[in-house]
C-alpha positions, -999 to +999 in steps of 0.1 A: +748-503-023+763-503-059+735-489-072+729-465-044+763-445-050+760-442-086+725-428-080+741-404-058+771-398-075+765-407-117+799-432-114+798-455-145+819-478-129+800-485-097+765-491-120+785-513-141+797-531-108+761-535-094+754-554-126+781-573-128+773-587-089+734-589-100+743-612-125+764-637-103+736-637-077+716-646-107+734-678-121+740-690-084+701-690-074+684-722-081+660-726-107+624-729-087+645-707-060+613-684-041+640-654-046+644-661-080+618-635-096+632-609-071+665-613-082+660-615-117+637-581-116+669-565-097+693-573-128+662-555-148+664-528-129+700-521-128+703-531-168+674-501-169+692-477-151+731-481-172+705-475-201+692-447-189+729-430-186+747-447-218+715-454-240+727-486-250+700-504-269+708-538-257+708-529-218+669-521-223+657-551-243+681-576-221+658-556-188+626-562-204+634-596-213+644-608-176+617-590-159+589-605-181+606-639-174+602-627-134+563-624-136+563-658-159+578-675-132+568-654-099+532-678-082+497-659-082+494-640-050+530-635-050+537-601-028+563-589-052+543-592-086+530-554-079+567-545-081+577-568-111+547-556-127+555-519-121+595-524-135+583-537-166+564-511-174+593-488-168+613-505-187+590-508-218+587-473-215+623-465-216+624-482-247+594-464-262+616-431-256+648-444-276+626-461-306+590-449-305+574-478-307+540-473-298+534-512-287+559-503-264+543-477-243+508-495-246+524-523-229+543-502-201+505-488-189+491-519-192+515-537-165+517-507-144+477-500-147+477-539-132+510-530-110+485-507-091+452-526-090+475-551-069+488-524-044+467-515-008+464-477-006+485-475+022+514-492+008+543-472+011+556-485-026+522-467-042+536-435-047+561-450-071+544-471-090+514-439-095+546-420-107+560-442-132+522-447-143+522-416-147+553-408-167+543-437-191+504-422-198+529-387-203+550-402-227+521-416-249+502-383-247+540-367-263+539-395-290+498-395-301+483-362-286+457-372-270+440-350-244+428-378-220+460-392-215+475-362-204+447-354-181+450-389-165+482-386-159+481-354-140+457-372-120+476-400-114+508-381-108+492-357-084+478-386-064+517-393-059+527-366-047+495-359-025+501-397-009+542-393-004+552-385+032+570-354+035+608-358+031+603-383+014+638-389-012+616-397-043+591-366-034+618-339-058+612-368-084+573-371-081+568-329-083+590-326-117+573-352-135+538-337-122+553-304-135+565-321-171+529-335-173+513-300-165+535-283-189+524-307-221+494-298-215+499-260-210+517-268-247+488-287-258+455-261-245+474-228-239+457-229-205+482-204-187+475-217-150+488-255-161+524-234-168+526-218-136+516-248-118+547-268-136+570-242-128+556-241-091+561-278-090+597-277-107+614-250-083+602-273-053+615-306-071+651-284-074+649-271-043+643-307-023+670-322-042+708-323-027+733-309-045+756-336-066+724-357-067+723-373-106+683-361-110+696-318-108+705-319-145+672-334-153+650-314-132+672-283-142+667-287-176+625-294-166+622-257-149+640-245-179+619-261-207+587-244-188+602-215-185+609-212-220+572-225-231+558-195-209+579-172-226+569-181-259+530-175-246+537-143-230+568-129-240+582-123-207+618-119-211+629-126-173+615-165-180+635-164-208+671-158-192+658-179-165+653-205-186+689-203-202+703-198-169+690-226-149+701-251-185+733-240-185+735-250-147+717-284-157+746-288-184+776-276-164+768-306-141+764-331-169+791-313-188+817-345-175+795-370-182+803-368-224+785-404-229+754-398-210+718-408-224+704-372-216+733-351-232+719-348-262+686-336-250+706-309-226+724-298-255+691-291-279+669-277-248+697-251-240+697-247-281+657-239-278+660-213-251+688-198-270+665-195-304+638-182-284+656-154-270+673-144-305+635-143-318+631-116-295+667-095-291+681-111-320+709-109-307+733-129-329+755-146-304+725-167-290+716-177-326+750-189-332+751-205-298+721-222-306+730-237-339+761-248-324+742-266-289+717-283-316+744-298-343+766-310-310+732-328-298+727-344-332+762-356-338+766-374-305+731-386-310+731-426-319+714-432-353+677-447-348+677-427-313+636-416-312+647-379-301+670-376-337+641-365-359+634-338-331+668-324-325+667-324-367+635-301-365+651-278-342+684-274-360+661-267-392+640-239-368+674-223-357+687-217-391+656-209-405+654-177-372+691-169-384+680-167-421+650-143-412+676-121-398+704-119-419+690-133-453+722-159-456+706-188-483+732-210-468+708-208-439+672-215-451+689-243-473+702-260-440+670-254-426+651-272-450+675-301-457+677-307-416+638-305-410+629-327-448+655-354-426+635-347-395+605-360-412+616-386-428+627-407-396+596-395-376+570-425-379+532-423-387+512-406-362+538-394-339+525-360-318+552-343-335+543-344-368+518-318-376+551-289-363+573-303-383+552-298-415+548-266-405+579-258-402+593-270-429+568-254-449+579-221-432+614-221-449+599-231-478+578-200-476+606-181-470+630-193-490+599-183-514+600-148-508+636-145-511+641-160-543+601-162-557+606-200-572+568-215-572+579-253-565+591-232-529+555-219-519+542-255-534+554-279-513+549-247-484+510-250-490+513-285-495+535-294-462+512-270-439+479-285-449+491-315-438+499-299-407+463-286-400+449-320-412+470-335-386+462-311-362+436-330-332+405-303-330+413-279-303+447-279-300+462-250-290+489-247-322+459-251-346+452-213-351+488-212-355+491-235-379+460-218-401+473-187-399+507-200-415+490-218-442+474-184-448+506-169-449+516-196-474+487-189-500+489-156-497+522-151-506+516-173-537+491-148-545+509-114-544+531-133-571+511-146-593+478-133-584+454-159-585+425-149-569+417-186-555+449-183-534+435-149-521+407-162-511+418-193-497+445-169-476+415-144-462+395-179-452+423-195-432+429-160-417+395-158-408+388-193-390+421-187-369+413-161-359+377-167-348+388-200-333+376-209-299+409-225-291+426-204-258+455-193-282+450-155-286+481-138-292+479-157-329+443-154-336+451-117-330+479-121-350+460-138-381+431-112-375+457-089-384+466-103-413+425-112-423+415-072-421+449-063-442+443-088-467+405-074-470+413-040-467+437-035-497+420-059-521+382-057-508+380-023-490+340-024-489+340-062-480+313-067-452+334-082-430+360-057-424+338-044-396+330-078-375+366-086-385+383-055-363+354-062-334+372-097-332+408-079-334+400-055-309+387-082-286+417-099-287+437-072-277+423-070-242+429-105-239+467-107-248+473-082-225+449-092-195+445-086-162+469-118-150+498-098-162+516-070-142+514-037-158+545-036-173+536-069-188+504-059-205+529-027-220+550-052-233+527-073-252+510-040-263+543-027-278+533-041-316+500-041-311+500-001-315+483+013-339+457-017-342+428+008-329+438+036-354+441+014-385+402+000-373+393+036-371+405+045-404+388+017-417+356+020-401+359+062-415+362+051-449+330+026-446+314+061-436+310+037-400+321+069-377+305+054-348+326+018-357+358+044-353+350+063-322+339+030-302+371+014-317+391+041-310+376+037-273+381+003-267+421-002-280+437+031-268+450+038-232+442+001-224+461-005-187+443+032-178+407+015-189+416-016-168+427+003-131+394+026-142+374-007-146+386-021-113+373+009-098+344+009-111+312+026-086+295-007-079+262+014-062+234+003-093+249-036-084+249-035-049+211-028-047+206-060-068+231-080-054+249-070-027+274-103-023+282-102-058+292-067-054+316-073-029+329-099-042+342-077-074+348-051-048+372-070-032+391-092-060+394-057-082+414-046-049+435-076-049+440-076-089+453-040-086+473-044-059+489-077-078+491-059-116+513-029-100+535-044-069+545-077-082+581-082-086+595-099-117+621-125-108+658-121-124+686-143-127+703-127-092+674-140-069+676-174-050+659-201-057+634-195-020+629-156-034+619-170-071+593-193-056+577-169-037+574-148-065+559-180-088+533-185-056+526-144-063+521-147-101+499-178-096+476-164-071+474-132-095+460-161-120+438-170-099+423-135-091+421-127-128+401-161-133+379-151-107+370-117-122+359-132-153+340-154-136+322-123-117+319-103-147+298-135-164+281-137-133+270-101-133+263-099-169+238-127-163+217-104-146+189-081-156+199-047-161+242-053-161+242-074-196+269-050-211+284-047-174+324-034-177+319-043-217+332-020-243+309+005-243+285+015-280+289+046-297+257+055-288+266+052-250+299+069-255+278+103-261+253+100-237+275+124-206+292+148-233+301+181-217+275+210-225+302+238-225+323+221-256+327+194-281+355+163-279+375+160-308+393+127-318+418+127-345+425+098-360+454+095-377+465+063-397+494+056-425+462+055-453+444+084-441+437+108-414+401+119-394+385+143-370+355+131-347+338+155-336+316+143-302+292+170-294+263+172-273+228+161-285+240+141-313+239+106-317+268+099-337+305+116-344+305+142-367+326+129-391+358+151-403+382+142-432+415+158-429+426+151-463+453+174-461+474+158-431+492+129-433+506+105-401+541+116-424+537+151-416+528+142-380+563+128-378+578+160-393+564+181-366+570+161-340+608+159-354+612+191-359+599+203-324+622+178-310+656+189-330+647+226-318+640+216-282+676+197-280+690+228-297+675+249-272+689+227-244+725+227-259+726+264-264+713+269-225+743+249-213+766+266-235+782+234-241+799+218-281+769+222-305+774+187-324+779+198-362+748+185-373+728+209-353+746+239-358+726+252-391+690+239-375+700+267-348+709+295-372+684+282-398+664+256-396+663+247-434+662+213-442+685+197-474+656+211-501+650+242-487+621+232-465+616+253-438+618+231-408+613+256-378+585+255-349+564+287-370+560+255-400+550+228-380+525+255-358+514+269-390+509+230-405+489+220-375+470+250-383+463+248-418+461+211-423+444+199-386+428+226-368+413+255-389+393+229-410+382+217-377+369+245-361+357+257-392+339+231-399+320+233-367+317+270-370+339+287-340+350+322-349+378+342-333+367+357-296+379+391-290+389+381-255+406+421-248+363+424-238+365+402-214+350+373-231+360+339-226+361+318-252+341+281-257+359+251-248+373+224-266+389+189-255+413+178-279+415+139-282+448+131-302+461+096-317+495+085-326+525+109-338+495+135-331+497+130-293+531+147-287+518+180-305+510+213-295+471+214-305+466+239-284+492+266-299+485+258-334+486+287-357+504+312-375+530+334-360+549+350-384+534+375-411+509+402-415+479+381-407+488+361-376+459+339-358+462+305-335+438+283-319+434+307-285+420+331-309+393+306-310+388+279-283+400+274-244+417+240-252+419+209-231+432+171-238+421+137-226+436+101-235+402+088-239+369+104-244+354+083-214+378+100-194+356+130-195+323+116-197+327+097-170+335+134-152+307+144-165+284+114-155+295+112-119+291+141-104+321+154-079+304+163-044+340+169-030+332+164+009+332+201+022+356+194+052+381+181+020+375+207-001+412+227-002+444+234-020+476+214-004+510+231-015+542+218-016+577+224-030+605+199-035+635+224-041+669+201-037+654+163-037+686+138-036+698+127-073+677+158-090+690+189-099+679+221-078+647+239-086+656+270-068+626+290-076+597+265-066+597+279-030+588+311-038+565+298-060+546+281-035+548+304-008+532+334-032+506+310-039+500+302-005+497+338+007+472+348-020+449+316-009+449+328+028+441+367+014+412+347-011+402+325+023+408+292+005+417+266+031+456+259+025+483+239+037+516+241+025+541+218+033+579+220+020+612+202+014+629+178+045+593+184+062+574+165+036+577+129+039+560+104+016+534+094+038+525+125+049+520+139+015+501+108+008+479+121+039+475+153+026+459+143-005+433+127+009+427+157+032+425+182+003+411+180-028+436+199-049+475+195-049+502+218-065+533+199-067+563+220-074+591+193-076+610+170-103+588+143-122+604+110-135+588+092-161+596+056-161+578+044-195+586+006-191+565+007-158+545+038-157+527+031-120+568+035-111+567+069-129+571+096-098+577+127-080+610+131-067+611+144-028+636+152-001+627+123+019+617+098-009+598+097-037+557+091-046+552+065-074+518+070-092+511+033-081+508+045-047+486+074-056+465+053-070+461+029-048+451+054-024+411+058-031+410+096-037+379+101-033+376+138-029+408+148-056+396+177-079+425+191-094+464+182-093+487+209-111+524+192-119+546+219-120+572+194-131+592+189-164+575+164-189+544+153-169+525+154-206+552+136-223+546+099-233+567+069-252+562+067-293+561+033-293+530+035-266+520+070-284+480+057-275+486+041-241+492+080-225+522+064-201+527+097-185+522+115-149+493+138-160+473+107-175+477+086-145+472+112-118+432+114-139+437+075-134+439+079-099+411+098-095+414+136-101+393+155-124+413+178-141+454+178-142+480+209-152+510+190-167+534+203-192+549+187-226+588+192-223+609+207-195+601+242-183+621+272-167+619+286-134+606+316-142+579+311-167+568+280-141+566+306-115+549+330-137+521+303-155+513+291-118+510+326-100+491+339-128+468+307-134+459+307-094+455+345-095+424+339-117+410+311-100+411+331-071+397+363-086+367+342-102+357+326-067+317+321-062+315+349-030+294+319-019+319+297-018+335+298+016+371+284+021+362+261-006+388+253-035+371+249-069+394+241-101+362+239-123+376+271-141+416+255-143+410+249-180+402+289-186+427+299-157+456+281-173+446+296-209+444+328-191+478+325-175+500+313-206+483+343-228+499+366-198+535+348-199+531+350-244+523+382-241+552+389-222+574+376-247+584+379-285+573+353-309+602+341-314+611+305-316+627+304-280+597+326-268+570+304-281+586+270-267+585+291-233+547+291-231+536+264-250+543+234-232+517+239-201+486+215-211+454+210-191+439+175-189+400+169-184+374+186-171 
């Protein structure tokens, strides 16, 4: 009963107690006694237990010590010999956690192995003795790494909690060490689905458990230690601030109990969470907070305690984050001193071993570049070979651990340059990063650093190329198709600019078609992946209908899943996090299936290169007839037009050795700072000081000109002209009525938030731009026009119509008081033209029924406010009276028929520099969804020139309707229409600055 309450409560006293009445039952029972064994196994048990919460050495050994003299003495055939059996082996593991002895744990298997040989399946006392098994075949796996143990004891564990009856008190216990064992090895293979399985398994363990009980810290600190490892595999902050959250709870309960065993171990978890989240904010507070949780831990830590030389390691990784950040040698010289300690105490062949090398020899490395002393990056390459050597093959830190010794040589290189340590750095780059180990956010990181390293000291090297095709690989797999949109943006953030650096690489190898497939495969990722998921399956259904169906139906599911799942936060309850967990794992599940589809289909004559990225030879096979594409590639080491036109095989390669990714940034600077000055001077509000000259004079500190007529004029002289010149396109004297050829410009980087299209030269005697020339388009991706081109649009006839709607005074927006009239001048000219129409406006126009609408006519004017949301673009929407329409519902709606959409919104065009290649904007994901051609503009737009570009672009397509046609809407002609319409509103106006940031922003997008 003793026992009992402190189990319920954590009261030293009443464990003491228990004890202290064990022993007297003890002395009193009769040597030869048929209770004896029982009784002596007791005091074991109760001796185990005051260990577990003071981690007094002699409670442990005086436990094992009476409960091997209970099996000694307890008769073959004895009932209770499974349970004495089962004890021990706790015991002898308990000890094996304070000391490491490896003996120990061998001998803890061993009797509980026997423990349950002797026990019937249906013995209620199974569960218990499977669980400690278990735990003990977990424990050895943490101490030796290997893989079969940890297996086993998922097995064995999940047998526990699969033969427990439900509501059973030990049931919370049985589920968090199944989810401890599933997390080591999620640590050990990287295999994401063990993770989310452990963090299933922890929130029910927390959830079953009352509050008050002693195991909540514990199991707290369990959900919080998986939470943390996810985060460190996919970046996710929301698991992060779980994962602090849910230890601090776990140590506010413990935070009375100042002697307890665990403390320690509460402290340095709550220290890693905190370290982990710095690496990512770096926010100094949780860097400080961490040093501070992980010294505590050590100092109330007893000295030969088997967790020291880990809460040493940890202390030596916290200062060594700090010192990254701030540069304090205080820092990396506590680091090293607390992680050379570390090693010392940890014995041969512990599982921890082969990190701590590499840690340490990661502040030696960078206490190496900080002060450039050679004994530093020595004993770095020396301390992170032994890591790798200790390494078991396929563990999932071993590319990790290559790439860092790598890291190590090359450093030593770029000081002394020996060309051994260059080469030894490029060949431990190059086996992380083509190992088969499931760890590929660092074999994408050391594939990084293998191309750099070749690049600048071996640009011609033959294995630059295969080198990027692995990079580029790897991209689509760090951000897959098990992570919500927003995720996969995330882990994209530093990966931008991957695809352009390959491109520039692959251009200066005179490899054009290397570039434009590169260029293909890592820009506007997400788009590419809802575009694959809705991929026509016709060609597969004739060969294999079931399978078709199959992808049909998961690719539904998937895209459902990647844009409508919730992230958890810290508010939720516990109930409302787990359903979310049981959301993210069946999303792992889906994504698991569709690569197992995709194999399936690739194995089948005819779809070998099925949903793979496609060949450059492929890419150019459905190029439109009445234009070329034209890629710009622009990188920090140089800068390149493809040209993609029709009957060739490859690009026609471009060098625009007059531009520079700098003077891309100039531009785009300089059209922001007049923009905002425009805006200021509009609202007639305090011009800030520093933007008063730039108003009156845009002239920069050396007399550079900085207005719009230099960055036009630059795009010109430096991007364009050569362009078209190159391909041979003269000016069109379009006063005769002649239209002139189309072009689809295909921007990267900095380049993508430029006027193309108005490029040219405003100012002088000889003025000329780009609409001298060419009828200009854009597109994100080049696929997203040759797909247009491939499938041919059949709009159904009875769909085939212009749907009109205005959105003058939506709640939270500002009025747009001149979009009614815009849309009802529109609408009266359709009805003159006999285009089928339907207009719909303001309080009238729900949601739902706009949603309706689309699907009943192919082309849509929206005349409303947009709202880009850049974090989660498929959130990104149009604002109504009576709600609002997030793109992830458009596309989720199977447009089947949608021709053209024309966003007479503010900033539909505009995307995110640091996703400048990912196009996370309106008028990219409204092609995403499914329409052929999209209006949007670049920056906010007046009234009037909205209402004048839109009654003057309609006016045309109206005009230049096939008499054949019917009430039939047709935007084949939007591209020319729009070009048409913002030459009527420029030649309206001056060319003045104002004037020329009037008409420039309206874009058309695709076909």
């Amino acid at each position: 009963m003793l026992c009992c309450c402190f189990r319920r409560t954590g009261e030293l006293s009443d464990i003491t107690d228990a004890i202290t009445a064990q022993r007297k039952g003890v002395e009193i029972t009769p040597r030869g006694h048929a209770d004896l064994p029982g009784r002596l196994n007791n005091l074991g048990t109760l001796l185990t237990i005051r260990f577990e919460r003071t981690g007094e050495l002699s409670d442990i050994t005086d436990a094992i010590a009476l409960r091997q003299k209970a099996i000694e003495i307890t008769p073959q055939g004895y009932s209770g010999l499974a349970n004495c059996l089962n004890n021990l082996g706790g015991s002898f593991t308990r000890r094996f956690e304070r000391m490491g002895e490896l003996s120990d744990i061998a001998d803890a298997i061993a009797a509980q192995q026997k423990a349950v040989e002797l026990t019937p399946q249906a013995h209620p006392d199974l569960p218990a003795m499977l669980n400690n098994l278990g735990n003990s075949l977990s424990c050895r796996f943490e101490r030796t790494g290997e893989l079969s143990d940890i297996v086993d004891a998922i097995a064995v564990l999940q047998k526990a909690v699969d033969v427990t009856p439900h509501g059973h008190i030990d049931m919370p216990s049985y589920l968090n060490n199944l989810a401890s064992s599933f997390t080591s090895r999620f640590e050990r293979t990287g295999e994401l689905s063990d993770i989310a399985d452990a963090i299933a398994a922890q929130q029910k363990s927390v959830e079953l458990t009352p509050q008050g009980h002693a195991d909540l810290p514990g199991q707290l600190d369990n959900l919080g230690c998986s939470l943390t490892s996810r985060f460190e595999q996919t970046g996710e902050l929301s698991d992060i601030v779980d994962a602090i959250a849910v230890r601090k709870k776990a140590l506010a309960l413990r935070g009375f109990l100042l002697m307890h065993a665990h403390l320690p171990d509460l402290l340095n978890n709550l220290g890693t969470s905190f370290t982990c989240r710095f690496r990512r904010t770096g926010q100094p507070s949780d860097i400080a907070d961490a040093i501070a949780l992980r010294q505590k831990a050590i100092e109330i830590t007893p000295h030969g305690h088997a967790g020291l030389p880990s809460y040493l390691n940890n202390l030596g990784g916290s200062f060594a984050s700090r010192f990254k950040r701030t540069g304090e040698l205080s820092d990396i010289a506590d680091a090293i001193g607390a992680q050379q300690k570390a090693l010392e105490l940890t014995p041969h062949g512990h599982v921890g071993l082969p990190a701590m090398h590499n840690n340490l020899g990661g502040s030696f490395t960078r206490r190496f570049e900080r002060t450039g002393d050679l004994s530093d990056i020595a004993n770095a390459i020396a301390l992170r070979q032994k890591a790798v050597e200790l390494t078991p093959h396929g563990h999932a830190n071993m590319p990790d651990y290559l790439k860092n010794l790598g890291i190590s040589f090359y450093q030593r290189y770029s000081l002394t340059g020996n060309s051994g340590d260059l080469e030894e750095a490029i060949s431990y780059f190059k086996t992380a990063t083509i190992s088969i180990v499931n760890s590929p956010q660092a074999r994408l990181d050391a594939a990084q650093r293998w191309v750099r390293a070749l690049m600048q000291y071996d640009p011609q090297s033959s294995e630059i190329i295969p080198a990027f095709d692995v990079a580029l690989g790897l991209i689509a797999t760090v951000a897959g198709l098990e992570q919500t949109v927003k995720g996969r943006y995330t882990r994209l953030g530093d990966k931008s600019g991957l695809a352009l650096e390959a491109a520039a690489a692959a251009c200066a190898l005179d490899r054009s078609d290397k570039a434009l497939e590169w260029l293909e495969q890592g820009r506007c990722l997400v788009w590419n992946q809802l575009n694959s998921l809705r991929t026509p399956l016709d060609d597969l259904r004739v060969q294999d209908a079931t399978l078709a169906q199959g992808i049909a139906n998961v690719s539904e599911k998937l895209d459902r899943a990647g844009s409508s799942r919730v992230q958890p936060h810290v508010d939720m309850s516990l109930s409302e996090k787990m359903s979310l967990e049981d959301e993210a794992r069946t999303h792992l599940g889906l994504a698991k299936q569709w690569d197992a589809l995709l194999r399936k289909t690739r194995a089948l004559a005819g779809f070998e290169s099925f949903l793979m990225p496609l060949p450059c030879s492929n890419i150019m096979s459905h190029l439109p007839e009445s234009g070329p594409i034209i890629v710009i590639n622009i990188d920090q080491h140089r800068c390149d037009a493809l040209a993609l036109l029709a009957g060739l095989d490859e690009p026609l390669h471009i060098p625009l050795t007059d531009f520079s990714i700098d003077k891309a940034k100039k531009y785009r600077q300089i059209f922001e700072d007049q923009l905002l000055a425009r805006k200021l001077r509009s609202r007639e509000v305090e011009v800030p000081l520093s933007l008063r000259g730039m108003m009156s004079a845009p002239i920069g500190e050396n007399g550079e000109d900085l207005s719009v007529y230099r960055a036009l004029r630059g795009l010109w002289d430096e991007v364009v002209k050569p362009i078209l010149d190159t391909l041979g396109f003269s000016s069109v004297d379009q006063t005769s009525g002649e239209v002139p050829p189309r072009v689809w410009w295909c921007p990267t980087g900095p380049l993508s938030f430029l006027p193309l299209h108005a490029s040219g030269i405003y100012q002088g005697s000889i003025r000329e731009n780009v609409s001298d020339y060419v009828v200009s388009s854009y597109t994100p991706t080049v696929t997203a026009v040759t797909n247009r081109v491939k499938n041919r649009h059949f709009t159904d006839p009875h769909a085939s119509g212009l749907f009109l709607t205005s959105q003058p005074n939506a709640p939270s927006a500002s009025p747009i008081p001149g979009t009614t009239k815009e849309v009802q001048s529109i609408y009266k000219r359709a009805q003159e033209s006999g285009v089928r129409v339907f207009r719909l406006e303001g309080g009238a126009m729900s949601v739902a029924a706009c949603l309706e609408r689309m699907q009943e006519y192919s082309s849509i004017h929206l005349a409303c406010h947009g709202s880009q949301n850049a974090a989660e673009p498929l959130q990104s929407r149009f604002l109504f009276h009576e709600g609002n329409l997030e793109l992830g519902t458009i596309l989720r709606s199977n447009l089947k028929n949608a021709d053209l959409a024309f966003l007479s919104a503010c900033q539909t065009s505009t995307g995110q520099e640091a996703l400048s290649d990912e196009a996370v904007h309106l008028a990219a994901g409204m092609l995403a969804a499914g329409y052929r051609r999209v209006i949007g503009t670049m920056w906010s737009i007046g009234d009037a020139p909205a209402q004048e570009v839109a009654t003057a672009f309609y006016e045309y397509l109206f005009s230049h309707r096939d008499e054949t046609s019917g009430s039939s809407f047709d935007g084949s002609l939007s591209a020319v229409a729009l070009h048409h319409a913002t030459q009527q509103l420029r030649l309206s106006l001056d060319d003045s600055e104002y004037a020329l940031l009037t008409w420039i922003p309206f874009v058309h997008f695709g076909l």
